[in-house]
C-alpha positions, 0 to 999 in steps of 0.5 A: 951813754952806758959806760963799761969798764974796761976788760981789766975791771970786771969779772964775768960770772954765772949767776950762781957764782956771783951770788956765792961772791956778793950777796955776803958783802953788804952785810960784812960791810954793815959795821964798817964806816962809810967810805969817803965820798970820790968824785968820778970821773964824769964831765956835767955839762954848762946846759942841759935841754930838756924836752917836754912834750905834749902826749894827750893819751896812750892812743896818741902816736908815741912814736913820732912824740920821741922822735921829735924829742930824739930830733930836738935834742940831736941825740945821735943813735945810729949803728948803736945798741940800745937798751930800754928800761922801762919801770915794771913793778907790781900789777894793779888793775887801774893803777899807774905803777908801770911804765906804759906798753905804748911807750915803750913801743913808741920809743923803740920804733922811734929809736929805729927810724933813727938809725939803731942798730938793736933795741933791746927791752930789759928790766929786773921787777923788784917786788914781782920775782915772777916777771913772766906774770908780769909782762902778760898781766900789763900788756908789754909782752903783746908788744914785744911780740907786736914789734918783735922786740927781745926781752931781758930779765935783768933779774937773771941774766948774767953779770959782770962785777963793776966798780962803782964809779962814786963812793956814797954807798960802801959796795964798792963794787955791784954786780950788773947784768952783762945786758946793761954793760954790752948796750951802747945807749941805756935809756931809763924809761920810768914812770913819773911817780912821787915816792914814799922813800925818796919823795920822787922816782923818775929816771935816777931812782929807775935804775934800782930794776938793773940789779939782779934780784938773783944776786941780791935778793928782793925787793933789792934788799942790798939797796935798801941796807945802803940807803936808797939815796946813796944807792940812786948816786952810786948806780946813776954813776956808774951804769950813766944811762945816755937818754931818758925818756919819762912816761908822764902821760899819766903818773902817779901821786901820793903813797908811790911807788905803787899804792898811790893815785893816778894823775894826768899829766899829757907829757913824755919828758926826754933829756940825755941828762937824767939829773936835769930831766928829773929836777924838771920832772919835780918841778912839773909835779909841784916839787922843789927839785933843791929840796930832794936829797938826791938831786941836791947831791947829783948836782955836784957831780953828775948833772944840772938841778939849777933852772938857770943850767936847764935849756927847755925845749917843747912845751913850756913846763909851767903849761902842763905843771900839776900839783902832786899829792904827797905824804905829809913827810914830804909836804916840806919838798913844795916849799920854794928853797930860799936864795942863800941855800940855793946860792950855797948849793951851786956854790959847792958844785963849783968848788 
């Protein structure tokens, strides 16, 4: 669930204004050391269920696949407002960067039979500044139009400067969208794909798309200056998207986030732990979830990485795994965490 700070923490600015205040700060601070890391103030659940759910193709009926899941893991959206955020990257013909139209549609119309109030579809491309283009050229404005959804060019819209509520980056503070503050519910709605930086990118990494591109500059470049592990933490910590609901049907293997291969893999994955949902979508690729820098942090403080604190539900995930390719820099992240490293790990999320 997005949580937004309170009246007295945030400062409501144009986006004219914001980036007159903001976009100096990163590079003023580039000298400095980093801050001391703080804990925020979250609770990480004992279990985490996680969904796998078996979707063949984008034919398949999307919509009754998340409602199952919405169902299974009693996600309860009645009366609220809910934004999705799908990945909307680059556009390629025949490639699996984005986020699929018919999941997006799917999940809506599902979170509306289930009692929500609004949803809302937003997201801020950070490679593409011409989102319009984008829209048309993957197909998701046609279903906006279809199911008369509103978009949000999380790029440009409005802001509110928030504190961050961990301290790996040294901001401080980031300016988010006032679309992203105002929903009840975010869900990060990404595509499954491994990731030339950060090994993989799945609901955590998702979050990169809801810094304004109109503040920071692109591709995001505040967030690449912090250090994309850092930045991941920080915004996961702060924004704390409520659902996840990851497009595996096809993802992508290799050089991700864009130039790599697509790979069937017939799934849509739920969980309203995005740490757990990620670890489980690592393992589902071939990927030991305690060997990726960020969820090996995440799992202090802000959600279940263990197999032991993951409740599945679904399908079995071993019968839909794949084997991911990936770059030789990340052939290391296939290799099984030995036990004293896995025990050392847990045991510093207990302390």
């Amino acid at each position: 669930m997005s949580v937004p700070p309170t009246v007295s923490d945030t400062v409501t600015l144009s986006r004219r204004d914001a980036l007159r205040a903001l976009t100096v700060l990163p590079f003023a601070a580039a000298g400095c050391r980093p801050a001391p890391y703080r804990r925020p103030d979250v609770s990480v659940p004992a279990m985490s269920d996680v969904a796998v759910l078996r979707a063949a193709g984008y034919t398949a009926d999307v919509a009754d696949v998340v409602g199952r899941g919405l169902r299974e893991l009693h996600v309860e959206v009645v009366g609220r407002r809910v934004l999705l955020k799908p990945n909307l990257v680059e556009y390629e013909p025949g490639t699996a960067i984005n986020t699929h139209p018919a999941v997006v549609a799917g999940a809506a119309s599902a979170l509306l039979r289930a009692g929500a109030a609004t949803v809302v579809v937003g997201e801020g491309p950070g490679h593409r500044r011409d989102t319009e283009f984008l829209l048309t050229a993957t197909g998701l404005y046609d279903v906006l139009t279809s199911e008369r959804l509103r978009f949000v060019d999380l790029n440009q819209d409005d802001v509110q400067v928030t504190p961050l509520r961990s301290r790996f980056t040294r901001l401080g503070s980031v300016a988010l969208p006032a679309e992203v503050l105002r929903a009840d519910l975010v869900v990060s709605m990404p595509k499954l794909k491994t990731h030339h930086w950060a090994g993989m990118t799945a609901s955590m990494k998702n979050l990169f798309g809801t810094v304004p591109g109109a503040v920071y500059g692109f591709p995001k470049n505040v967030l690449h200056v912090q250090g994309i592990v850092p930045s991941i933490l920080d915004l996961t910590a702060t924004i704390r998207p409520g659902l996840a609901i990851v497009d595996a049907v096809v993802g992508m293997e290799g050089d991700g986030p864009i130039m790599g291969r697509p790979r069937a893999l017939g799934a849509i994955v739920m969980g309203t732990d995005p740490v757990a949902v990620d670890a489980t979508c690592a393992r589902l690729i071939g990927l030991e979830p305690f060997r990726i820098e960020y969820l090996v942090k995440a799992s202090r403080f802000l959600g279940n990485v263990s197999a032991g604190r993951i409740r599945q539900v679904g399908e079995a995930p071993e019968r839909m795994a794949a084997r991911f390719d990936v770059l030789d820099h990340w052939l290391p992240l296939r290799e099984p965490l030995p036990f004293w490293r896995r025990w050392m790990i847990e045991g510093m999320r207990r302390g």
